[in-house]
The first five atom37 places (N, CA, C, CB, O) and aatype in JSON, in Angstrom:
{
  "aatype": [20, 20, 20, 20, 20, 20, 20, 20, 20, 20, 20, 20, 20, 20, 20, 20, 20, 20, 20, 20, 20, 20, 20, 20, 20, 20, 20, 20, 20, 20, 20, 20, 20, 20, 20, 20, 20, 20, 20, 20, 20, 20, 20, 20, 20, 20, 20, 20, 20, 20, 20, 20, 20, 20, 20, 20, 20, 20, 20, 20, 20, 20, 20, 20, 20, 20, 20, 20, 20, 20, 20, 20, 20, 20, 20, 20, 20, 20, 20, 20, 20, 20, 20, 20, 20, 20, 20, 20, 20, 20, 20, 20, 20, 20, 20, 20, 20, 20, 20, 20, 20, 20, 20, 20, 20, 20, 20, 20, 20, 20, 20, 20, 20, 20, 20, 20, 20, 20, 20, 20, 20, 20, 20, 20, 20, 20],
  "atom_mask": [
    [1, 1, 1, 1, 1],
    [1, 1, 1, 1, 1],
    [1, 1, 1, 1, 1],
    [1, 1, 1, 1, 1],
    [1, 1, 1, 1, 1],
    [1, 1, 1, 1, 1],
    [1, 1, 1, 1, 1],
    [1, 1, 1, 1, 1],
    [1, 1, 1, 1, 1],
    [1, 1, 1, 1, 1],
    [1, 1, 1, 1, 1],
    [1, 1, 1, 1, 1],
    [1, 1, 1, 1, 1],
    [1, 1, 1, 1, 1],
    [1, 1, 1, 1, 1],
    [1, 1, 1, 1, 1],
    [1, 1, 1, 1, 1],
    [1, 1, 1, 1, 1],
    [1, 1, 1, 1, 1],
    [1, 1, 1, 1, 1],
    [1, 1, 1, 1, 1],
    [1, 1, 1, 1, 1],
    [1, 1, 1, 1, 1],
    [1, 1, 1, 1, 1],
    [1, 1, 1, 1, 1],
    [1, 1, 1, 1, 1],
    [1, 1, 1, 1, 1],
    [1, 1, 1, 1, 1],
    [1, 1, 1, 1, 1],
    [1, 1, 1, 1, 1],
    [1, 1, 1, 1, 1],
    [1, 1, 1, 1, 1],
    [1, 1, 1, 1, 1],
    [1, 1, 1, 1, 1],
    [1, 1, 1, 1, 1],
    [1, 1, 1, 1, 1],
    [1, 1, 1, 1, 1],
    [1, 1, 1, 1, 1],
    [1, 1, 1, 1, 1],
    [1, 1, 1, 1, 1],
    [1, 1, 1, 1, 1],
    [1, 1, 1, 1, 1],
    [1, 1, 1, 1, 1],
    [1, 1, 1, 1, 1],
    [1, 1, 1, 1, 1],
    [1, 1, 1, 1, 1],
    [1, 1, 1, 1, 1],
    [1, 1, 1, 1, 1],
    [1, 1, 1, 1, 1],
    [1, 1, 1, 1, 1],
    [1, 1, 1, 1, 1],
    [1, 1, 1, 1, 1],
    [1, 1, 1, 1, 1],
    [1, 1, 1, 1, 1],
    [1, 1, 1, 1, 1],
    [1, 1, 1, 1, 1],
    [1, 1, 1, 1, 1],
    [1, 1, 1, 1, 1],
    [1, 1, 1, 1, 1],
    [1, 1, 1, 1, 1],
    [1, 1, 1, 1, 1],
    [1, 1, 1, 1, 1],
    [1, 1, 1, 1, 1],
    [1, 1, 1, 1, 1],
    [1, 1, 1, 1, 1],
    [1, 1, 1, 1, 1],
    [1, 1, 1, 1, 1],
    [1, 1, 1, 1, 1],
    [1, 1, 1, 1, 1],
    [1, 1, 1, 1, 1],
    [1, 1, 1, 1, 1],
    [1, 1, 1, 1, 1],
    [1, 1, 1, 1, 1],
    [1, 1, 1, 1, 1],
    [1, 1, 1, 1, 1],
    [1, 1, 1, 1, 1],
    [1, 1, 1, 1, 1],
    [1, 1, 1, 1, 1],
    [1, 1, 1, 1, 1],
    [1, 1, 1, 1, 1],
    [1, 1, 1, 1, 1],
    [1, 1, 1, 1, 1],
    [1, 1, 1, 1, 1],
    [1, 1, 1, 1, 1],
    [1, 1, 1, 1, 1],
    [1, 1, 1, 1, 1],
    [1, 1, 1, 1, 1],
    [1, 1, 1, 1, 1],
    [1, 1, 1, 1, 1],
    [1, 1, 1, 1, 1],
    [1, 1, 1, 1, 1],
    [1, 1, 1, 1, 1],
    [1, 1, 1, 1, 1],
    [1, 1, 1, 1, 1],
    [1, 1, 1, 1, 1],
    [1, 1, 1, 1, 1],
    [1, 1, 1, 1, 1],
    [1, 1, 1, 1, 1],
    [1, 1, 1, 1, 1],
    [1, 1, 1, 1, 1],
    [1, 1, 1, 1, 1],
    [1, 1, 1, 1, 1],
    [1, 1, 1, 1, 1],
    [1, 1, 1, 1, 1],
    [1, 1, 1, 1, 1],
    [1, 1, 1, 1, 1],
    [1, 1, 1, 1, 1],
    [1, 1, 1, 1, 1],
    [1, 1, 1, 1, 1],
    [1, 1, 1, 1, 1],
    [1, 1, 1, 1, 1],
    [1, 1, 1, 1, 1],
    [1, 1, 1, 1, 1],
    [1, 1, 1, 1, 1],
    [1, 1, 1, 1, 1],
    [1, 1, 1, 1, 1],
    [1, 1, 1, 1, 1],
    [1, 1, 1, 1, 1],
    [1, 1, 1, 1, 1],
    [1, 1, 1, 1, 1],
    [1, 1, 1, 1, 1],
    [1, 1, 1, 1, 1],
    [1, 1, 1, 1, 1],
    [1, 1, 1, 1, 1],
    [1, 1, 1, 1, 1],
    [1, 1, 1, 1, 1]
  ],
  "atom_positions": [
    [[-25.61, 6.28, 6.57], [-24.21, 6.35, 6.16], [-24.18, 6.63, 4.65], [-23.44, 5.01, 6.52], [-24.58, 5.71, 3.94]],
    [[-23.63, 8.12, 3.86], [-23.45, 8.12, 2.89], [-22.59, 6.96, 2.11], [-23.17, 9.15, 2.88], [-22.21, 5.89, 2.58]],
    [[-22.36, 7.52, 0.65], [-21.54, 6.32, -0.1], [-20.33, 6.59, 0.09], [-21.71, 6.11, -1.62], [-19.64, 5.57, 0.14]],
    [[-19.62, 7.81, 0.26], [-18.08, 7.94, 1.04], [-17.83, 7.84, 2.06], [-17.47, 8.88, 1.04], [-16.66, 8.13, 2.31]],
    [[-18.64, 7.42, 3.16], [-18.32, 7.0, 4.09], [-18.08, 5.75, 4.24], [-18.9, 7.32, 4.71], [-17.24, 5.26, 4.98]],
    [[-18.98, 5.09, 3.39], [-19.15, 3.27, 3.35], [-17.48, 2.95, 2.32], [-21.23, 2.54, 2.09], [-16.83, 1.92, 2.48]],
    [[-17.1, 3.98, 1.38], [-16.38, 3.25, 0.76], [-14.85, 3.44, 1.66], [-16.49, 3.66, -0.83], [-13.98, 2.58, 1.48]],
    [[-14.57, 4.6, 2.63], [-13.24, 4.55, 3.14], [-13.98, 3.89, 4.32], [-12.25, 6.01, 3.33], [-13.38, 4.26, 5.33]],
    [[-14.96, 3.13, 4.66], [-14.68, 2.45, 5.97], [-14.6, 0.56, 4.9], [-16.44, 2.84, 7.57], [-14.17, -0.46, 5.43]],
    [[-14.87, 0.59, 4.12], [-14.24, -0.64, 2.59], [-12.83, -0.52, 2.93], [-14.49, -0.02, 0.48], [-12.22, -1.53, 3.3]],
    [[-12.25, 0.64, 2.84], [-10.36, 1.17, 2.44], [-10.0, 0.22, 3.72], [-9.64, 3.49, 2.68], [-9.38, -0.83, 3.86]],
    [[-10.71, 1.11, 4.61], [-9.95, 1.07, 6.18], [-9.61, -0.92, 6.54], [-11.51, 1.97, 7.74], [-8.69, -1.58, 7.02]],
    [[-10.81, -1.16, 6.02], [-10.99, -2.62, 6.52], [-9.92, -3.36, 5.31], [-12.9, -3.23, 6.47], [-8.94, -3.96, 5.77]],
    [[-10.07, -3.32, 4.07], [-9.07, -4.05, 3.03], [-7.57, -3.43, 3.65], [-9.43, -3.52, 1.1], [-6.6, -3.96, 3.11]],
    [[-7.25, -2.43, 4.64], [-5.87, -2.12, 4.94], [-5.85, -2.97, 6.45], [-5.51, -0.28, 4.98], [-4.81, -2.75, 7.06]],
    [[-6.47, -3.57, 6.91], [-6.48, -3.81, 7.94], [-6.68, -5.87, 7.23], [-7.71, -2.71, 8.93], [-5.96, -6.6, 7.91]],
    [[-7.3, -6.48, 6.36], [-6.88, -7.6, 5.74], [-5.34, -7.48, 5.5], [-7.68, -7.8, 4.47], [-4.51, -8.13, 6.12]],
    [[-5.06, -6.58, 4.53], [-3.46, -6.63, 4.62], [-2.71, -6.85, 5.34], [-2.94, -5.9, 4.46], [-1.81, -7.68, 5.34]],
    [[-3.03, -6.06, 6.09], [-1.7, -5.99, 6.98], [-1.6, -7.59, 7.94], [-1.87, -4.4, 8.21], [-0.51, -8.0, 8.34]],
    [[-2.87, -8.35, 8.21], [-3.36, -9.58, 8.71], [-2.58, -10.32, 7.38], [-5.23, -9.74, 8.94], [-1.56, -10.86, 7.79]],
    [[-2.71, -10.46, 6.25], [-1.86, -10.8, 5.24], [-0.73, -11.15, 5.42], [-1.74, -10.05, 4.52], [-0.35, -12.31, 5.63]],
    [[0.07, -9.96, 5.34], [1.19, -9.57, 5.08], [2.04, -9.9, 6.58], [1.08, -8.05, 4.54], [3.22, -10.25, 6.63]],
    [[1.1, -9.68, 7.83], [1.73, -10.39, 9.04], [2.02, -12.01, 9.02], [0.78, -10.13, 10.21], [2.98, -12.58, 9.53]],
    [[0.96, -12.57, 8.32], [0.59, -14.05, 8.14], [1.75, -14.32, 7.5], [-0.77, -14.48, 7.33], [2.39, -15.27, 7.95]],
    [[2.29, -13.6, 6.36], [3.82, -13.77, 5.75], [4.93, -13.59, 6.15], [4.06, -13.2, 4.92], [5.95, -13.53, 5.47]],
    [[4.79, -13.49, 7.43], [6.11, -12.93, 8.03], [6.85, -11.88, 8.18], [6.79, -13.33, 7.72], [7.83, -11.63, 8.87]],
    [[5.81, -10.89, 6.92], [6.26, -9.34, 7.31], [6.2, -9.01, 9.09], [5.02, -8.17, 6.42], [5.71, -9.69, 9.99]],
    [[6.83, -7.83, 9.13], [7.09, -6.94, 10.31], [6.04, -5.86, 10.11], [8.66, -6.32, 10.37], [6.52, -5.19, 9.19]],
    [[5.3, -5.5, 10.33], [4.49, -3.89, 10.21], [5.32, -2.51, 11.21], [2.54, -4.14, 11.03], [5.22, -2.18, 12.39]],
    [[6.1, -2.03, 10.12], [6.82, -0.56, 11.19], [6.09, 0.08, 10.97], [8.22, 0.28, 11.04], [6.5, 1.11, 11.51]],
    [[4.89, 0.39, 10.38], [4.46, 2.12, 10.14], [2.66, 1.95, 10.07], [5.28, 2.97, 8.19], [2.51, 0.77, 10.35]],
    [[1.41, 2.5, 9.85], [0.36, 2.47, 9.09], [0.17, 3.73, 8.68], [-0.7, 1.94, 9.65], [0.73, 4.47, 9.49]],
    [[-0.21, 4.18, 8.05], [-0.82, 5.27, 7.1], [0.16, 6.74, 7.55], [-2.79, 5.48, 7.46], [-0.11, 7.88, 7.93]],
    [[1.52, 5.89, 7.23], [3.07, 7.29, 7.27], [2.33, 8.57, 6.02], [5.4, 6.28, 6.2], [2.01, 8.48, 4.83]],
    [[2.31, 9.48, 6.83], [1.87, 10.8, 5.97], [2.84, 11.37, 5.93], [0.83, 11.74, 6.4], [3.62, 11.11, 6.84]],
    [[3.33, 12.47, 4.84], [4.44, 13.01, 4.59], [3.61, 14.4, 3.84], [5.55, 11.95, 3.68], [2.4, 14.59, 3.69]],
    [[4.67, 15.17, 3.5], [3.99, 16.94, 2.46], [3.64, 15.93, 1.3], [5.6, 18.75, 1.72], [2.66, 16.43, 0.75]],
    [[3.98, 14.65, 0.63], [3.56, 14.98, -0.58], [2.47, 13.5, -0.29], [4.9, 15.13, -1.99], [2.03, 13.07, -1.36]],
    [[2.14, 12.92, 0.6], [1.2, 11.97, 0.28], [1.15, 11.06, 2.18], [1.91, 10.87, -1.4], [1.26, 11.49, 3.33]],
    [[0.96, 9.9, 1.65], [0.75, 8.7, 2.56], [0.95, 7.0, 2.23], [-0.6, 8.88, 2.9], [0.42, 6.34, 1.34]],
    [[1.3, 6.83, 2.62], [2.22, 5.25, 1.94], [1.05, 4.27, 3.39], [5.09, 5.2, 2.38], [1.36, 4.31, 4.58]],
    [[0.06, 3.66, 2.97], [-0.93, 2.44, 3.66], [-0.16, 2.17, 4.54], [-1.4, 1.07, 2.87], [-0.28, 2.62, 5.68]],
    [[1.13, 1.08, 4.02], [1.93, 0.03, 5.13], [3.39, 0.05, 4.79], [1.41, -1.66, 5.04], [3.94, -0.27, 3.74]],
    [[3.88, 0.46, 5.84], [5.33, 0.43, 5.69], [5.81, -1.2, 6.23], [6.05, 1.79, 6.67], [5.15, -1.34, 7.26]],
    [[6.32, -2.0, 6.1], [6.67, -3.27, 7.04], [8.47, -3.93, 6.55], [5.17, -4.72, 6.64], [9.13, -3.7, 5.54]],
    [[8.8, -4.82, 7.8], [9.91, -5.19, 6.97], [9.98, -6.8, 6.51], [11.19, -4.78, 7.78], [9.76, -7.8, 7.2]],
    [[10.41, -6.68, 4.98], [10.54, -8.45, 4.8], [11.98, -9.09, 4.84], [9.93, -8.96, 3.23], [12.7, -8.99, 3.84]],
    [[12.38, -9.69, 5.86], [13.28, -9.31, 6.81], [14.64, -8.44, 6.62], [13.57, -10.43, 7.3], [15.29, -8.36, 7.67]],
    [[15.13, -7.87, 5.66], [15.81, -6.55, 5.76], [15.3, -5.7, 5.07], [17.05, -6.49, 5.47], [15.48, -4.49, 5.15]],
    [[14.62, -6.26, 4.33], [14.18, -5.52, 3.08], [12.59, -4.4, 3.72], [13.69, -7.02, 1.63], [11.54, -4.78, 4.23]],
    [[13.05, -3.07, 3.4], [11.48, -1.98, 3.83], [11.02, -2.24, 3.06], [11.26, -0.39, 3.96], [11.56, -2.66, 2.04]],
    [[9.43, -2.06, 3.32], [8.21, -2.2, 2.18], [7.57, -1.38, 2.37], [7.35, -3.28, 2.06], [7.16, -1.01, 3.47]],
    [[7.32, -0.88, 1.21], [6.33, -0.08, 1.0], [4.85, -0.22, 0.16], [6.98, 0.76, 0.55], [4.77, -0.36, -1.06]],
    [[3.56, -0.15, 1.22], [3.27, -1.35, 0.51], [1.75, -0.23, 0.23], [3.26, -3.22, 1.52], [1.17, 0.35, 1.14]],
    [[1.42, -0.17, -1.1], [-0.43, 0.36, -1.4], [-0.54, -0.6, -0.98], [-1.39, 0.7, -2.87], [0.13, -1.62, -0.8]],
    [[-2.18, 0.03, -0.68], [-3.58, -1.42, -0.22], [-4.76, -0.91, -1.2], [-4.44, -1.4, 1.97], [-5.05, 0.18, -0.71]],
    [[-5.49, -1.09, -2.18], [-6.01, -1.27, -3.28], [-7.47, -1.87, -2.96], [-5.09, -2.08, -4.11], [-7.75, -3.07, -2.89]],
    [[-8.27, -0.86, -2.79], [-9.73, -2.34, -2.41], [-10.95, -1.93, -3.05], [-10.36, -2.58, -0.44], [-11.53, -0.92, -2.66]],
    [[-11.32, -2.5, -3.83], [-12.44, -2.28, -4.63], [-13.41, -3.07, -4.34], [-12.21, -2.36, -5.89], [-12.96, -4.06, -3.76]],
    [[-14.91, -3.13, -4.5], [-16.35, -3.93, -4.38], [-16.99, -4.35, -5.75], [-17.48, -2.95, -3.63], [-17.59, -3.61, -6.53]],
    [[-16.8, -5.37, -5.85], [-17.29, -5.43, -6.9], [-16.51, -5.69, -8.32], [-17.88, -4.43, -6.83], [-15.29, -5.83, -8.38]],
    [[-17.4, -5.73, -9.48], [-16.42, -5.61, -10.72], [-16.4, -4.24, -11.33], [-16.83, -6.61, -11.88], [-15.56, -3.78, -12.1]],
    [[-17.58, -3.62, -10.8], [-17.47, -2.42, -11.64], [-16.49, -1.75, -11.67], [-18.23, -1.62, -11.46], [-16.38, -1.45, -12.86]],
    [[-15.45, -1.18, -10.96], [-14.26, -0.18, -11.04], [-13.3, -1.12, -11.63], [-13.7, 0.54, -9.55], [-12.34, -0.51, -12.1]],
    [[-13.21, -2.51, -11.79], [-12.04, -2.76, -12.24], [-11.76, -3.42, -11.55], [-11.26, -2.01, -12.45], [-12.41, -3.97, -10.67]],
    [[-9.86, -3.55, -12.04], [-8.86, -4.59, -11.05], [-8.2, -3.29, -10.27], [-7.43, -5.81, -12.07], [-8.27, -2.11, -10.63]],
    [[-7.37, -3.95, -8.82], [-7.69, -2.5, -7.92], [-6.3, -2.36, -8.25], [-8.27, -2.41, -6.03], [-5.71, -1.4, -7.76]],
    [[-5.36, -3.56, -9.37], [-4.02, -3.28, -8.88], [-4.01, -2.09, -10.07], [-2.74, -4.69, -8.89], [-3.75, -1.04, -9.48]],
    [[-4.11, -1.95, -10.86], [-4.54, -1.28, -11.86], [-4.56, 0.29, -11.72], [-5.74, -1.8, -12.13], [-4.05, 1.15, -12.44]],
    [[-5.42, 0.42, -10.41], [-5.53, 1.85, -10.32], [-4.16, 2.54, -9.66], [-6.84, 2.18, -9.46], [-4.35, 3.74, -9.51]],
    [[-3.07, 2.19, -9.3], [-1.4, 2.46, -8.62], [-1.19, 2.83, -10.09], [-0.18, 0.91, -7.75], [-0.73, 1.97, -10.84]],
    [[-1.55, 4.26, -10.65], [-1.07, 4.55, -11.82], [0.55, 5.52, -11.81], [-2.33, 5.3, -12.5], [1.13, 5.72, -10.74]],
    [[0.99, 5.93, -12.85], [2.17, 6.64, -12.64], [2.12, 8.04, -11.62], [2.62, 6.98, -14.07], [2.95, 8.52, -10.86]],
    [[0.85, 8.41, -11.96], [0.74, 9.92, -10.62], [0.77, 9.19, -9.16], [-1.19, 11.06, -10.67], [1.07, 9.94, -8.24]],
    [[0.54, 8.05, -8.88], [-0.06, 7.81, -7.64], [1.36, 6.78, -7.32], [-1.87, 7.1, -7.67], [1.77, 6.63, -6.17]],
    [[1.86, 6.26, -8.23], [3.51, 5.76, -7.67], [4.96, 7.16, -7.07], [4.31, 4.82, -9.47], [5.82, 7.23, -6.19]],
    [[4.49, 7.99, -8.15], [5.42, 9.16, -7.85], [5.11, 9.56, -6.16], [5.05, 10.58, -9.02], [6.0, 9.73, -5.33]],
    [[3.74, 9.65, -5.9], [2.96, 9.88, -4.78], [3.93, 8.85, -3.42], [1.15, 9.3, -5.23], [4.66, 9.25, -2.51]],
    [[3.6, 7.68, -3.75], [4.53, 6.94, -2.82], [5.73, 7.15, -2.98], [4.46, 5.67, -2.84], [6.35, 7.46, -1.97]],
    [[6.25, 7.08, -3.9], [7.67, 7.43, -3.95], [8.25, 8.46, -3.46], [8.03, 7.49, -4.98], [9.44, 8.25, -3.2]],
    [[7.82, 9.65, -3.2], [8.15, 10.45, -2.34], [8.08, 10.63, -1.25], [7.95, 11.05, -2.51], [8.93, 11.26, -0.64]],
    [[6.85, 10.02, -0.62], [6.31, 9.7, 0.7], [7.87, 8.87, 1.35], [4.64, 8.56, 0.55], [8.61, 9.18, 2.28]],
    [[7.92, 7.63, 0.26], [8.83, 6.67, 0.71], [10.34, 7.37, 1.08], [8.91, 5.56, -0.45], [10.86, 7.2, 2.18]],
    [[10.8, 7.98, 0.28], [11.95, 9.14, 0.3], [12.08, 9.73, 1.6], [11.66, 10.37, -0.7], [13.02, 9.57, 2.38]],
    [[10.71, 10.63, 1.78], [10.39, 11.01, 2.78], [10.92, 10.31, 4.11], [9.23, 11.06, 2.62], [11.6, 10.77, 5.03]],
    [[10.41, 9.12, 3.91], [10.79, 8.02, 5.41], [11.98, 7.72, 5.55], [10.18, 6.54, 5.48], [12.36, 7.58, 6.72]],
    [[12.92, 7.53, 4.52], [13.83, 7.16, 4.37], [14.87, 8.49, 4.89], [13.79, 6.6, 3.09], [15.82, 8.31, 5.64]],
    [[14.67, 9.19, 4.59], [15.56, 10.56, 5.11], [15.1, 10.82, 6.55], [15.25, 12.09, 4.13], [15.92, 11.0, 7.45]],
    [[14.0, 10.83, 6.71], [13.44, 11.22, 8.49], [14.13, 9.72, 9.16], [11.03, 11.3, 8.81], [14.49, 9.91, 10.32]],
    [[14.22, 9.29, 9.0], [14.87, 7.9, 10.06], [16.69, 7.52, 9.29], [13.39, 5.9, 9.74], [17.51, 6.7, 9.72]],
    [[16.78, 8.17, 8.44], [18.04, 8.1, 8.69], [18.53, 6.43, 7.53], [18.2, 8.03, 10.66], [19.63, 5.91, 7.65]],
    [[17.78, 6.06, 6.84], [17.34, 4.76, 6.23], [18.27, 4.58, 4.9], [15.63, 4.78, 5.85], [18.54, 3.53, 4.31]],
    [[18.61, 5.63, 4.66], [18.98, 5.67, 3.11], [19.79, 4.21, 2.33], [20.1, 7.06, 2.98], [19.84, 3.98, 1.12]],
    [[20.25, 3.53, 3.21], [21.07, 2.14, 3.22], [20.39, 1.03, 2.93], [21.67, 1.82, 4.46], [20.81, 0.09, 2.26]],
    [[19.42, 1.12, 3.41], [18.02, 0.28, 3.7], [18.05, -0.29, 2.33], [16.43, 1.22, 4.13], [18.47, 0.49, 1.48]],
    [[17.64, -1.74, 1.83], [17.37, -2.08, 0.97], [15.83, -1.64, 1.06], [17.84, -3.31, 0.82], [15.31, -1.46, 2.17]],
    [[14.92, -1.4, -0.43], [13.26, -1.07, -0.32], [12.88, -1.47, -1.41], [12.71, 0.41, -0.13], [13.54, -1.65, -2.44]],
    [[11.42, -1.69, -1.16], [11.01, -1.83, -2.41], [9.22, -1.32, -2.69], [11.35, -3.42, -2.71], [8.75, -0.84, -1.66]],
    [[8.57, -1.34, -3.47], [7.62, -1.19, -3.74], [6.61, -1.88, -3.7], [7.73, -0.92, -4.39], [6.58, -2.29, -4.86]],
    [[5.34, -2.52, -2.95], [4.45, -3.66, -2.83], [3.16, -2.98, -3.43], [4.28, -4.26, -1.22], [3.05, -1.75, -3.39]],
    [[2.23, -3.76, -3.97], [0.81, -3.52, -3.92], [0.01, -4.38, -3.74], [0.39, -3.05, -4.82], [-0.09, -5.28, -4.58]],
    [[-0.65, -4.37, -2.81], [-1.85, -5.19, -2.71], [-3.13, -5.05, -2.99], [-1.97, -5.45, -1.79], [-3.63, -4.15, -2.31]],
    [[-3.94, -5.6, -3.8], [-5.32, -5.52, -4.13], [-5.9, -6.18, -3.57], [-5.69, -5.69, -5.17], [-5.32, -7.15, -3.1]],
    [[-7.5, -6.0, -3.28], [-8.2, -6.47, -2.42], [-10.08, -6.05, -3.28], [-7.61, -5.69, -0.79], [-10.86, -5.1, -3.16]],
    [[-10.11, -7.34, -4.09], [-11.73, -6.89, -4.67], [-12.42, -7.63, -3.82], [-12.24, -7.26, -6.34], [-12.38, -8.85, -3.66]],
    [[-13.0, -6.89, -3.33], [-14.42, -7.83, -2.09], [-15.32, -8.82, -2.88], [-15.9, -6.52, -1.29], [-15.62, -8.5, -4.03]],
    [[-15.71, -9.81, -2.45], [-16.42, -10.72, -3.22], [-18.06, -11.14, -2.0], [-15.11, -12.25, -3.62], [-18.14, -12.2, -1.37]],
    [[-18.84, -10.36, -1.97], [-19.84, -10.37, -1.05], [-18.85, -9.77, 0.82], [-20.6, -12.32, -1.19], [-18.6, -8.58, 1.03]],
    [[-18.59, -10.62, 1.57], [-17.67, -10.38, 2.76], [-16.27, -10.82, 2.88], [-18.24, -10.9, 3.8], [-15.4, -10.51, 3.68]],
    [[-16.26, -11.83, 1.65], [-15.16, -12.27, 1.36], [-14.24, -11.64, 0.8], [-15.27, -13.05, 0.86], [-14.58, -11.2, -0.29]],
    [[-12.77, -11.32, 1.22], [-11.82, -10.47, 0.05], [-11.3, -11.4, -0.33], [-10.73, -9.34, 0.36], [-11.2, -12.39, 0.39]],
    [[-10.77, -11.35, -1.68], [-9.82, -12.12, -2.41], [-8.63, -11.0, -2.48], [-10.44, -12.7, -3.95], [-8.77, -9.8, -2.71]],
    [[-7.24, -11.81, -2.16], [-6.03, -10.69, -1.73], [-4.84, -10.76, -3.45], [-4.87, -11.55, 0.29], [-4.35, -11.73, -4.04]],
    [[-4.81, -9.98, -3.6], [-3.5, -10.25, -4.84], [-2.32, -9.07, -4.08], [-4.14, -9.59, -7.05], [-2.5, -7.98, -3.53]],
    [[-1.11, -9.86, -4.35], [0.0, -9.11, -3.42], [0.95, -8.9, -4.64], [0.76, -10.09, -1.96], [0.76, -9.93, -5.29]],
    [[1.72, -8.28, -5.2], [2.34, -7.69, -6.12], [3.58, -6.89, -5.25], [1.28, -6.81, -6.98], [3.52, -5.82, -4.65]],
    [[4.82, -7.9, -5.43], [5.99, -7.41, -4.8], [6.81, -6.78, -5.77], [6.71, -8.43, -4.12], [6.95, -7.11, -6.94]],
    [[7.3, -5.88, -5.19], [8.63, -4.99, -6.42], [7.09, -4.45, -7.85], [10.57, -6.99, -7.56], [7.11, -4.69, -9.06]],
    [[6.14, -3.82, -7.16], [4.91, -3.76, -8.39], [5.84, -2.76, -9.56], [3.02, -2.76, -7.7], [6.04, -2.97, -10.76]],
    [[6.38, -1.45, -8.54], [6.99, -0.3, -9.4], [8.32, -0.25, -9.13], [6.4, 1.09, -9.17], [8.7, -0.91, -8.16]],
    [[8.85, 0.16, -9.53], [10.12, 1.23, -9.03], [10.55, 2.48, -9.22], [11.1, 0.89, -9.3], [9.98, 3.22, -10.02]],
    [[11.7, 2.92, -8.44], [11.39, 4.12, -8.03], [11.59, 5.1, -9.19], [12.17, 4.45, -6.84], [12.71, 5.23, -9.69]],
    [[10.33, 5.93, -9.75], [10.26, 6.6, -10.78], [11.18, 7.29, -11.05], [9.41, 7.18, -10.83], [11.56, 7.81, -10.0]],
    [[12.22, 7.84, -12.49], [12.82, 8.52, -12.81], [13.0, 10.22, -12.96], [12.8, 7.97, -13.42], [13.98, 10.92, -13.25]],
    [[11.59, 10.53, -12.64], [11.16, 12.24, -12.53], [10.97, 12.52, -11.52], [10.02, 12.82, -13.14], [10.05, 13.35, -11.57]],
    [[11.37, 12.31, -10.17], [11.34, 12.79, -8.68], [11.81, 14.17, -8.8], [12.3, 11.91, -7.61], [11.91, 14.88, -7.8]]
  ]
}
């Protein structure tokens, strides 16, 4: 198994803690990996009226950093359109929403979870 294979089957599994997370909280999970023309939004879910839109963030280790860190301004615009996206295909526009991120740095098999509600909002240059 190369090293890009090992690290999106890392992704796959820290999106799959989440969402075990984020169920554990009482979220709703409506969506997983909603693709749109300009991107892909991890987890769509609802906290109870409120849509979420939620990154999943998972890093090994210390070397890369903190994972919330890497949801930089190119990669919020990214969701943010995605999110748009959903919101017009279902008809949503009413919908209260918001922006989530979750990080997930692996600690040997163990993840440690950081959840970051309302992380962004919705960028001004759409």
């Amino acid at each position: 198994m190369d090293a890009g294979q090992r690290r999106r089957e890392r992704g796959q599994q820290g999106e799959r803690e989440a969402e075990q997370f984020l169920s554990a909280q009482h979220y709703a999970i409506v969506a997983k990996n909603y693709r749109s023309p300009f991107g892909e939004v991890d987890l769509i879910a609802l906290d109870r009226q409120t849509l979420v839109f939620v990154e999943v963030r998972t890093h090994t280790g210390v070397t890369f950093g903190d994972p919330l860190a890497s949801v930089n301004a190119r990669k919020q615009r990214q969701i943010a359109k995605t999110a748009l996206h959903y919101l017009s295909r279902y008809r949503l526009h009413n919908r209260a929403a918001r922006f989530d991120v979750i990080g997930i740095q692996w600690e040997g098999e163990k993840p440690h979870i950081t959840h970051v509600k309302g992380a962004f909002d919705l960028p001004p240059s759409l």
